[in-house]
ChimeraX commands (.cxc) that place a marker at each C-alpha (Angstrom):
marker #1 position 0.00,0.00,0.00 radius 0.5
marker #1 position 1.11,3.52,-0.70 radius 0.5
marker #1 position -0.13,6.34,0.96 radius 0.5
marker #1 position -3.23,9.00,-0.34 radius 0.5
marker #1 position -2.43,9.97,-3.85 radius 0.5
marker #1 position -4.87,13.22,-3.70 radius 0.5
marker #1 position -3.96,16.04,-1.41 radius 0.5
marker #1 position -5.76,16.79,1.95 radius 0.5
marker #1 position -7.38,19.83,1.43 radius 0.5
marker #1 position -9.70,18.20,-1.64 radius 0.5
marker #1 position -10.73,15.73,0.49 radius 0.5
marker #1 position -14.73,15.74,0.50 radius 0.5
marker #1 position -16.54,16.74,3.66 radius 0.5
marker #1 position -20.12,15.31,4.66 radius 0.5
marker #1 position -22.37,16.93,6.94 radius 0.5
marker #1 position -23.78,13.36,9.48 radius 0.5
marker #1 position -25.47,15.68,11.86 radius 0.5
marker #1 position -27.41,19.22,11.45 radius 0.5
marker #1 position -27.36,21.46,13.95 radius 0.5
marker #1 position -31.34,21.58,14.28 radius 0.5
marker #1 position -31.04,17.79,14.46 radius 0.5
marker #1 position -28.14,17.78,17.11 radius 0.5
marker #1 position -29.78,20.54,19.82 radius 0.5
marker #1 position -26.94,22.61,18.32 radius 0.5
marker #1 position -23.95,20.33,17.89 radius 0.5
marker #1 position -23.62,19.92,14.15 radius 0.5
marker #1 position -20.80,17.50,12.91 radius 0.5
marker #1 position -19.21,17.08,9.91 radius 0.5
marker #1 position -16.83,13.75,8.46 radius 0.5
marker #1 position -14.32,13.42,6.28 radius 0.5
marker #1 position -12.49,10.02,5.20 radius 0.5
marker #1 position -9.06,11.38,5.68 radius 0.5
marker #1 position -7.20,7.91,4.59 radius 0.5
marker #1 position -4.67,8.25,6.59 radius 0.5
marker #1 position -3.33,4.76,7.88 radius 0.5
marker #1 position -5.20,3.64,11.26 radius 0.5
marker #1 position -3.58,3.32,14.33 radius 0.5
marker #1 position -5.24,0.27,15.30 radius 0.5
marker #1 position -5.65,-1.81,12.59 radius 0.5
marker #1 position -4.72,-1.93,8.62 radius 0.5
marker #1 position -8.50,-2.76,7.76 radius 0.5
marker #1 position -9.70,0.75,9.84 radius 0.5
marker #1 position -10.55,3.62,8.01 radius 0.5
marker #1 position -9.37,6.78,10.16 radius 0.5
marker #1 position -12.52,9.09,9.99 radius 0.5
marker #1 position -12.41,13.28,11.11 radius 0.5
marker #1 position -15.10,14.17,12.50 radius 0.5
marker #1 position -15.67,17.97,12.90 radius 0.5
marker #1 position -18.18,19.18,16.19 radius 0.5
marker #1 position -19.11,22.48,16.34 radius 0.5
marker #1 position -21.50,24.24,19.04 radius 0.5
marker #1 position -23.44,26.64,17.33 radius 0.5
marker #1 position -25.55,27.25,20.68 radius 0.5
marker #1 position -24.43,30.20,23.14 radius 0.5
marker #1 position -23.93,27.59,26.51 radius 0.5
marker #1 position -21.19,25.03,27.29 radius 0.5
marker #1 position -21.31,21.61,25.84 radius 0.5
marker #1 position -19.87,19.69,28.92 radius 0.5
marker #1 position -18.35,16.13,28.42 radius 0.5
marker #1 position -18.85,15.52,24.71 radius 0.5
marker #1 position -18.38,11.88,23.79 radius 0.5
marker #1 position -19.58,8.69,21.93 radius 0.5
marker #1 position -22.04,6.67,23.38 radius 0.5
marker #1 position -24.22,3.61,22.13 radius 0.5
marker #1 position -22.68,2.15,19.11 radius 0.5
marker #1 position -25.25,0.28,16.40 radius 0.5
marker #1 position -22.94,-1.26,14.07 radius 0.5
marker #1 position -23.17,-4.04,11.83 radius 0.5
marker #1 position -21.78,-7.73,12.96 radius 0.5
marker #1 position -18.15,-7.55,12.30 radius 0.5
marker #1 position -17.76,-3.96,11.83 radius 0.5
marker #1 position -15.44,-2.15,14.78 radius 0.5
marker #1 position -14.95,1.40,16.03 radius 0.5
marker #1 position -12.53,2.89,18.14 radius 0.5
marker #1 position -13.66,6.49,19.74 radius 0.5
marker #1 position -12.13,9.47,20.36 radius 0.5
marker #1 position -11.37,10.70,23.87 radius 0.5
marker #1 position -14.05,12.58,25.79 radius 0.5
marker #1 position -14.11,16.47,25.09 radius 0.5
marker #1 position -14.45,18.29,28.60 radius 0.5
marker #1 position -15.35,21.16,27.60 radius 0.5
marker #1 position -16.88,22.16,23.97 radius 0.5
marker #1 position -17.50,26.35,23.97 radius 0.5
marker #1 position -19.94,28.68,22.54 radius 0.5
marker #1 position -19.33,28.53,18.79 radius 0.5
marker #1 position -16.17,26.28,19.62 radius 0.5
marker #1 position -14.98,23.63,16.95 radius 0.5
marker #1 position -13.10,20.65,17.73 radius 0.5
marker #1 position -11.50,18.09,15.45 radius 0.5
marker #1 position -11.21,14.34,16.24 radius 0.5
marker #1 position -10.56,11.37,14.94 radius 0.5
marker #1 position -12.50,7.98,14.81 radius 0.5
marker #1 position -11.43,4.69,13.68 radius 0.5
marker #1 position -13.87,2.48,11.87 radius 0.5
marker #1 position -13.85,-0.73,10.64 radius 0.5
marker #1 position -16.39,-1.43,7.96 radius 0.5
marker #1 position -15.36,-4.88,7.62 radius 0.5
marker #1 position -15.78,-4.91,3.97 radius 0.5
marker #1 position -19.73,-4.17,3.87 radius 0.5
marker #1 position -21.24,-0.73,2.99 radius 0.5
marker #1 position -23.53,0.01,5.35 radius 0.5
marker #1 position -23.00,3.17,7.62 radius 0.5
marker #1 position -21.42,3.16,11.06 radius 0.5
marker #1 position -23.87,4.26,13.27 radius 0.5
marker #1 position -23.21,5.69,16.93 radius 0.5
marker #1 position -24.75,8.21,19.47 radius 0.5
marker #1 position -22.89,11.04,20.24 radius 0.5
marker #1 position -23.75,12.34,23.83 radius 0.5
marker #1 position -22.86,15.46,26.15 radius 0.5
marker #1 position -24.35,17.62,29.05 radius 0.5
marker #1 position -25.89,21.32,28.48 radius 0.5
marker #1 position -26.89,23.41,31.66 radius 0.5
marker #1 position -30.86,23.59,32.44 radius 0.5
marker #1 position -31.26,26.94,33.84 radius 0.5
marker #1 position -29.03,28.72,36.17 radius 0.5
marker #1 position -28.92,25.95,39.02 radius 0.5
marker #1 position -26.09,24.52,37.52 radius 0.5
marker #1 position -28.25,21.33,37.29 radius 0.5
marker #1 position -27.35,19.43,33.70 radius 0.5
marker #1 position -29.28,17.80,31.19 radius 0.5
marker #1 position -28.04,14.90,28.85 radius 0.5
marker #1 position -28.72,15.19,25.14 radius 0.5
marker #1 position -28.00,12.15,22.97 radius 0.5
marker #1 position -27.76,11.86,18.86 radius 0.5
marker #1 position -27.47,9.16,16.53 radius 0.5
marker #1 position -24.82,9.74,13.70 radius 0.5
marker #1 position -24.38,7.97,10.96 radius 0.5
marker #1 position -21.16,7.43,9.15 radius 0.5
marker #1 position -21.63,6.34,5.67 radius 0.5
marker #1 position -19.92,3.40,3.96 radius 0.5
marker #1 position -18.82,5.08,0.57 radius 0.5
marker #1 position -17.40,2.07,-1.38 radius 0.5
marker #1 position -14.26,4.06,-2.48 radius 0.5
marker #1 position -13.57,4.71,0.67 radius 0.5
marker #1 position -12.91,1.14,1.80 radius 0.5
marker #1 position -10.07,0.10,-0.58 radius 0.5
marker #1 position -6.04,1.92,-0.43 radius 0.5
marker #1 position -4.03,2.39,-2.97 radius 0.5
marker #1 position -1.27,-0.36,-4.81 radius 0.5
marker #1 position 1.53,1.10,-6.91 radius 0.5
marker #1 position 1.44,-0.95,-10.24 radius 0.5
marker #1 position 3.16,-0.72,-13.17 radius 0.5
marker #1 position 0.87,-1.26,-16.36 radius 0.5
marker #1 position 2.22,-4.83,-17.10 radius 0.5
marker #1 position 1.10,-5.62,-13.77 radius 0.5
marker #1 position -2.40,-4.44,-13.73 radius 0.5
marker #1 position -2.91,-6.33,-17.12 radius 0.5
marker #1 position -1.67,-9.35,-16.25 radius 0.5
marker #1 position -3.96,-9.17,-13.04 radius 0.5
marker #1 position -6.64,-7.72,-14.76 radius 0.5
marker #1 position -6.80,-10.99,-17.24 radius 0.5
marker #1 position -6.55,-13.34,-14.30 radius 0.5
marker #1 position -9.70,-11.68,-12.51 radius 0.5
marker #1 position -12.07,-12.27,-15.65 radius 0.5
marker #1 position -15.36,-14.29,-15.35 radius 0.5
marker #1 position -17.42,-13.28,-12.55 radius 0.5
marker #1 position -14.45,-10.88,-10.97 radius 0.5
marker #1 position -14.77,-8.66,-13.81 radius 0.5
marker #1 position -17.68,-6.07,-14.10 radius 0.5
marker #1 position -18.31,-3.31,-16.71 radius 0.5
marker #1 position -20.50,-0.54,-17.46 radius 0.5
marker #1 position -20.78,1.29,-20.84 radius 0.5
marker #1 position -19.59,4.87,-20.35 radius 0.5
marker #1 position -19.49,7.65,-22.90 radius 0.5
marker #1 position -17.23,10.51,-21.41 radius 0.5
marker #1 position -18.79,13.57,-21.80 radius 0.5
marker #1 position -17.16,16.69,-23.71 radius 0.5
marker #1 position -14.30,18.41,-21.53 radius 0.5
marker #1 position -14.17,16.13,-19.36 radius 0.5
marker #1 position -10.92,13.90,-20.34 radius 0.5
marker #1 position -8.38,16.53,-18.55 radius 0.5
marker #1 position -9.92,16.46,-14.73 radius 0.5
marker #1 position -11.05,12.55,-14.98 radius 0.5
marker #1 position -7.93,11.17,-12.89 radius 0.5
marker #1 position -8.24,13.27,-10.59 radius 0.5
marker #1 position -12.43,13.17,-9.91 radius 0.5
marker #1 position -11.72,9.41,-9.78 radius 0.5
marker #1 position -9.11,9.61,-7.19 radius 0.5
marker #1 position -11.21,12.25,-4.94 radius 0.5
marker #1 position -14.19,9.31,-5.33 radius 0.5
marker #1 position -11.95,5.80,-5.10 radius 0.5
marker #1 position -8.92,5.33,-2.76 radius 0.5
marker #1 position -6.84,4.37,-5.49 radius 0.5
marker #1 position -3.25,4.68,-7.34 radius 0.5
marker #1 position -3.40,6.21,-10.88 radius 0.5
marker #1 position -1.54,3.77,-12.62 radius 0.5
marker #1 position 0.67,5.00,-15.88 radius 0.5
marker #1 position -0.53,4.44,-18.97 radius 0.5
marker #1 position 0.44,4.68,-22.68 radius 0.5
marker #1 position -2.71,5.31,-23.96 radius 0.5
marker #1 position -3.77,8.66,-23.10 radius 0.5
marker #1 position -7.37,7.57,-23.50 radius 0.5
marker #1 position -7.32,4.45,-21.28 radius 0.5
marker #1 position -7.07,5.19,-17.70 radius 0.5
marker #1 position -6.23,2.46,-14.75 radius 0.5
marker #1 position -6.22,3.02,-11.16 radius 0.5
marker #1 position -5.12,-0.32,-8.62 radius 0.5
marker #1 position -5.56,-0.87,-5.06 radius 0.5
marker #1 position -6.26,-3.52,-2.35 radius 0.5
marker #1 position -9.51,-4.15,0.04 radius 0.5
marker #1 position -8.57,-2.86,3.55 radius 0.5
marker #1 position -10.64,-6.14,4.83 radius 0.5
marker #1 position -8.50,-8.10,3.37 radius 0.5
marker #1 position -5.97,-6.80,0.52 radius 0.5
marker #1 position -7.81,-8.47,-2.06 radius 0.5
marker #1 position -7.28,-6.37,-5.62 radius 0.5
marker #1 position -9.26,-4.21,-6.86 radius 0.5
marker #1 position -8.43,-2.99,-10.38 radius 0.5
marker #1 position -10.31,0.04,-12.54 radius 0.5
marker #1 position -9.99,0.92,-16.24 radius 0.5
marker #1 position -11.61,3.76,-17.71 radius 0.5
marker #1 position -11.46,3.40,-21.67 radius 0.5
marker #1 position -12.67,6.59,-23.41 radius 0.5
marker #1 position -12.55,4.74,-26.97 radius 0.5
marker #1 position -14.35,1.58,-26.02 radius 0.5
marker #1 position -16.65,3.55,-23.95 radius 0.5
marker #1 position -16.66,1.26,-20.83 radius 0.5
marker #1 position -15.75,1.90,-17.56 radius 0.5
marker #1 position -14.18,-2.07,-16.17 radius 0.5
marker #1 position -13.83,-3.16,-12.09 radius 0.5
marker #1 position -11.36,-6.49,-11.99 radius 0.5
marker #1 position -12.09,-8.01,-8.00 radius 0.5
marker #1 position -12.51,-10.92,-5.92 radius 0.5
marker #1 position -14.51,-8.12,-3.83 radius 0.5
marker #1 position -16.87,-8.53,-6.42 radius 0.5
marker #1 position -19.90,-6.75,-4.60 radius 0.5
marker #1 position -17.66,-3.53,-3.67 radius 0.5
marker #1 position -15.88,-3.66,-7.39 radius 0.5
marker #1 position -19.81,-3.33,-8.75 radius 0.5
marker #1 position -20.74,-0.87,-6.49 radius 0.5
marker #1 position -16.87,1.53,-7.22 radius 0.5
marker #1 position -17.64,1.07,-10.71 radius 0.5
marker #1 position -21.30,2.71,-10.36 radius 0.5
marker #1 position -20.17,5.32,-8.29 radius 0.5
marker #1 position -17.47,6.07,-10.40 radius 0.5
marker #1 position -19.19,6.52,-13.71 radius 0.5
marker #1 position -22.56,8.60,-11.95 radius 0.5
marker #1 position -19.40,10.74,-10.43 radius 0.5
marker #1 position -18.06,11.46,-14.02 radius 0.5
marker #1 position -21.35,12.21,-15.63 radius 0.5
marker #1 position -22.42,14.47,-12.67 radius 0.5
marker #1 position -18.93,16.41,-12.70 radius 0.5
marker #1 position -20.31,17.72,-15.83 radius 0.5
marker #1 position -23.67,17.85,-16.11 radius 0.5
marker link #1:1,2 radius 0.2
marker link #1:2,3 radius 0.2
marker link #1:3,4 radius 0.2
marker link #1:4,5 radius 0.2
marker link #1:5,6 radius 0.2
marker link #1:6,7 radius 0.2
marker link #1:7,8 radius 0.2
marker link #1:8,9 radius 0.2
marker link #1:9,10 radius 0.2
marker link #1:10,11 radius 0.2
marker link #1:11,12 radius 0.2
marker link #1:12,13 radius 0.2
marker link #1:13,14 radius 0.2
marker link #1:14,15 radius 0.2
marker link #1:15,16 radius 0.2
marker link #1:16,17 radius 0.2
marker link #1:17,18 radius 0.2
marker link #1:18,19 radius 0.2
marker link #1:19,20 radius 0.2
marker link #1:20,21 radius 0.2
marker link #1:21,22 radius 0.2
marker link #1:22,23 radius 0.2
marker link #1:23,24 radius 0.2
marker link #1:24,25 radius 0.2
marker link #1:25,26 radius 0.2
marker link #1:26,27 radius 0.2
marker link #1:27,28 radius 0.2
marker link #1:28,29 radius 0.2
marker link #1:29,30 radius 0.2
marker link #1:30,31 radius 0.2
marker link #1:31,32 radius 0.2
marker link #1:32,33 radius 0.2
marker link #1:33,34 radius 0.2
marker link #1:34,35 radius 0.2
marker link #1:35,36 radius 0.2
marker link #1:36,37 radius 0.2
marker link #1:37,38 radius 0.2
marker link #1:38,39 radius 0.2
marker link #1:39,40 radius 0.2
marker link #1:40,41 radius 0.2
marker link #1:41,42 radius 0.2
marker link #1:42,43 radius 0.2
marker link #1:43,44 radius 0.2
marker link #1:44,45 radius 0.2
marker link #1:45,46 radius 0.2
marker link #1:46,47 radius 0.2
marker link #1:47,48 radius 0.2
marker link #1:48,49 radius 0.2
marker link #1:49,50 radius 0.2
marker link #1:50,51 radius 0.2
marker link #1:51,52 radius 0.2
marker link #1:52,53 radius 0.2
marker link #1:53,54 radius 0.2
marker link #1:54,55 radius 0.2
marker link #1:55,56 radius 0.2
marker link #1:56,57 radius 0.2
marker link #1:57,58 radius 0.2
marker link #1:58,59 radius 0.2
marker link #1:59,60 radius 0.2
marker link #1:60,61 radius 0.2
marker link #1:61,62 radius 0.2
marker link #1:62,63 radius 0.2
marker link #1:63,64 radius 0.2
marker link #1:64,65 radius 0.2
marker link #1:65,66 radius 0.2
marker link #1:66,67 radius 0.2
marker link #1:67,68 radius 0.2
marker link #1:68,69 radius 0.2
marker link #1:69,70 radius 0.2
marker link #1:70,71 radius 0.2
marker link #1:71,72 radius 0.2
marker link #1:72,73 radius 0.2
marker link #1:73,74 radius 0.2
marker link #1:74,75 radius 0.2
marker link #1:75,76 radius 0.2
marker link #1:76,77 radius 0.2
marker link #1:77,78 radius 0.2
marker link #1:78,79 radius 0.2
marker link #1:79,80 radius 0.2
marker link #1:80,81 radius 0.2
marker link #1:81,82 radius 0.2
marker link #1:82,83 radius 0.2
marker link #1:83,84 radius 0.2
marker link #1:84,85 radius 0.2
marker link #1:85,86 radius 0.2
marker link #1:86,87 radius 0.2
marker link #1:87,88 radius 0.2
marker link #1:88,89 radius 0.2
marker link #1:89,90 radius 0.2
marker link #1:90,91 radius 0.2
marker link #1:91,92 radius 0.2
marker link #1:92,93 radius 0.2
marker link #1:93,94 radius 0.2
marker link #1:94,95 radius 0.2
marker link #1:95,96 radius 0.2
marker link #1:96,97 radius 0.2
marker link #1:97,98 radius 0.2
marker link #1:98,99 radius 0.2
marker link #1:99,100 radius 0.2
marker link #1:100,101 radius 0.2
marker link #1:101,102 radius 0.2
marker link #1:102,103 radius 0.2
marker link #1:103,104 radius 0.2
marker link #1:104,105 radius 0.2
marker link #1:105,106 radius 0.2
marker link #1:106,107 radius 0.2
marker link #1:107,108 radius 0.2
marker link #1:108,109 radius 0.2
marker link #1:109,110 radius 0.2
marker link #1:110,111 radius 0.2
marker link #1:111,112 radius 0.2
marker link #1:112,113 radius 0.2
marker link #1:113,114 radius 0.2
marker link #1:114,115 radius 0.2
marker link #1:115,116 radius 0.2
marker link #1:116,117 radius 0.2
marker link #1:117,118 radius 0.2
marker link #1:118,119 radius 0.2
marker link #1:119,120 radius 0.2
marker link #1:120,121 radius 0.2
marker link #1:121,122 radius 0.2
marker link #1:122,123 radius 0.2
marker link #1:123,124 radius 0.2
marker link #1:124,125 radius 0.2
marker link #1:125,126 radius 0.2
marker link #1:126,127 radius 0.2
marker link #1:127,128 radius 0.2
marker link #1:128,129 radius 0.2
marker link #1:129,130 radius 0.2
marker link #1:130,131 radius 0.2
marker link #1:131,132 radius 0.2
marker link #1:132,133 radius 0.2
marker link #1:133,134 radius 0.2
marker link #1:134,135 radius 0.2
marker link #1:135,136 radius 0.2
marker link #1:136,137 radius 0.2
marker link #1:137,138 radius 0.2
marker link #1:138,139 radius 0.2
marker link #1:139,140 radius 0.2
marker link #1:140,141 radius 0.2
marker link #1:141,142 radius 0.2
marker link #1:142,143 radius 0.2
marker link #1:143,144 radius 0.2
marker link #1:144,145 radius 0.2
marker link #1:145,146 radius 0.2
marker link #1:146,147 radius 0.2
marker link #1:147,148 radius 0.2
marker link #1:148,149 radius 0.2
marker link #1:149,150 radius 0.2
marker link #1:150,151 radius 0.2
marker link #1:151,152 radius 0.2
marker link #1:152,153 radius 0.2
marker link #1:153,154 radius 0.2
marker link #1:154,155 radius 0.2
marker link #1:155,156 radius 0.2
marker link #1:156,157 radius 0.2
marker link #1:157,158 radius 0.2
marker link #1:158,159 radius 0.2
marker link #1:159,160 radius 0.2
marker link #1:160,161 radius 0.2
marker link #1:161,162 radius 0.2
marker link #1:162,163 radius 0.2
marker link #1:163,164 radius 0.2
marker link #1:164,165 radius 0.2
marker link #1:165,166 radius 0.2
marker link #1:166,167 radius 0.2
marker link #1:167,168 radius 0.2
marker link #1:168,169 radius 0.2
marker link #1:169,170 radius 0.2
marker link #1:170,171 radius 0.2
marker link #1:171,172 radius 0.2
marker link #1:172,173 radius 0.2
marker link #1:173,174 radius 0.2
marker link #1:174,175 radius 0.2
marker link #1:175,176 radius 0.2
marker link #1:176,177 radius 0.2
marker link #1:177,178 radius 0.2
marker link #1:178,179 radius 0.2
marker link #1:179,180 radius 0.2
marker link #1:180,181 radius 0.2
marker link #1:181,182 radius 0.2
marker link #1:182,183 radius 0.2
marker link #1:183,184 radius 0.2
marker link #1:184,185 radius 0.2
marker link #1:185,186 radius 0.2
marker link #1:186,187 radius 0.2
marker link #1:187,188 radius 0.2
marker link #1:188,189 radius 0.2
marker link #1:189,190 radius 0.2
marker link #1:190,191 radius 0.2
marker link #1:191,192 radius 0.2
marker link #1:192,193 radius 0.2
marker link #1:193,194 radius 0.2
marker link #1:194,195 radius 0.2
marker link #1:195,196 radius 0.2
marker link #1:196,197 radius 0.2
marker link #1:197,198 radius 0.2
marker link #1:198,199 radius 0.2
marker link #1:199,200 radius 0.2
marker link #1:200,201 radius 0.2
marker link #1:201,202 radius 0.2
marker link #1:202,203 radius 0.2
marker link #1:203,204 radius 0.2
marker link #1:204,205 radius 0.2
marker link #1:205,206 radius 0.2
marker link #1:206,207 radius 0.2
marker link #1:207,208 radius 0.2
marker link #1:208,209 radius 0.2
marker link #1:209,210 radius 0.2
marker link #1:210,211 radius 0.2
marker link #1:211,212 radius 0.2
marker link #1:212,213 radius 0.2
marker link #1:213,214 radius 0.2
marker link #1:214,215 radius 0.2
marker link #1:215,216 radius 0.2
marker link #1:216,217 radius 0.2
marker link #1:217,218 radius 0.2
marker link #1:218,219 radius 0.2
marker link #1:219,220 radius 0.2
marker link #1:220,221 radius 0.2
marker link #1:221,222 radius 0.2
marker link #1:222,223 radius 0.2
marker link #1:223,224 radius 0.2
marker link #1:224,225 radius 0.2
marker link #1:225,226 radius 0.2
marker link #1:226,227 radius 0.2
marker link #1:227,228 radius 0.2
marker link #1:228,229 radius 0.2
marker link #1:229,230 radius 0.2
marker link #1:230,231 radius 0.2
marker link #1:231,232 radius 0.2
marker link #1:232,233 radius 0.2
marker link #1:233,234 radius 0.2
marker link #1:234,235 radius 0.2
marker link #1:235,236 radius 0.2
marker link #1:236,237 radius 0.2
marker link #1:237,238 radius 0.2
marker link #1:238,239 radius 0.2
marker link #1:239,240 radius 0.2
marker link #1:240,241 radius 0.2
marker link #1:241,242 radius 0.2
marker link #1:242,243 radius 0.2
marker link #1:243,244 radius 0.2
view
């Protein structure tokens, strides 16, 4: 594995709780794929609180988890203290095992009631979503490489979709698949085939992507067969969006 190959700051940000939803904690996520500190299969997730109310958010801190069997998450430490209008960043460590289906959690703290000093406990559910680009990391490859293991994961490893790049588009495509898949742009000769590789962070299995702009086909190559079908539909909506 090789580390992100887009930089930090283009990163995409989701919004998993609204303010009006979150009795004025709103928190935002972003997949930062950086490597876990726990385990290789973890995804590290920021997560982004901010109090938009004008009291003290005392003890902010993950509660009930809901996850799915086999999926894992590992917290972040307990916030004291979060102030009027204060952000805080944090990190949480998730383990999708594979599946994309959202991490779900609560996300608890205190708020005063009053001027007794008395305190009431608010609890949210968040929702982390699975986004099957997410859950892969990037394998330099040369182009032999990818070839030869693109031929040996035909059959039902292989899945296409017919794709007809839109005008323009050809010069930002590397990149808008790299901002949507976790993967490493491989080098190609053809200046109208594009190939990205990478491994499953379950368990390492490939996952290979061609984009060929004169075939018209957009090609996933995966024993993750399931997550290869769902990166190659992502991918192409992504491309036809960017431009619409």
């Amino acid at each position: 594995r090789v580390g992100n190959c887009v930089e930090a700051s283009k990163l995409v940000v989701h919004s998993v709780l609204h303010f009006a939803n979150g009795g004025g904690l709103s928190v935002d996520c972003c997949f930062t794929r950086d490597k876990s500190l726990y385990s290789a299969s973890m995804n590290t997730v920021k997560l982004v609180l901010h109090n938009t109310t004008n009291h003290v958010m005392h003890n902010v801190r993950i509660g009930a988890r809901k996850l799915e069997p086999g999926m894992d998450l590992q917290p972040f430490g307990d916030i004291p203290q979060l102030a009027p209008g204060a952000t805080h960043k944090v990190n949480v460590y998730i383990d999708f095992s594979g599946k994309t289906k959202p991490a779900k959690f609560d996300i608890c703290f205190e708020k005063p009631r009053g001027t007794e000093g008395a305190m009431d406990k608010a609890s949210f559910g968040l929702s982390v979503p699975a986004f099957a680009g997410e859950l892969v990391a990037p394998v330099e490859m040369g182009e032999d490489a990818f070839d030869a293991s693109s031929k040996a994961l035909r059959g039902m490893h292989e899945h296409s979709q017919p794709f007809t790049a839109p005008p323009g588009s050809e010069a930002t495509l590397r990149e808008r698949v790299l901002l949507l898949a976790n993967l490493f742009p491989v080098p190609s000769i053809d200046d109208k085939v594009f190939k990205f590789s990478g491994c499953t962070l379950s368990d390492d299995s490939a996952v290979l992507l061609l984009i060929d702009l004169q075939q018209n086909v957009v090609r996933g190559n995966s024993e993750a067969t399931l997550l290869c079908r769902h990166i190659v539909k992502d991918v192409k909506e992504a491309l036809l969006k960017a431009v619409a």
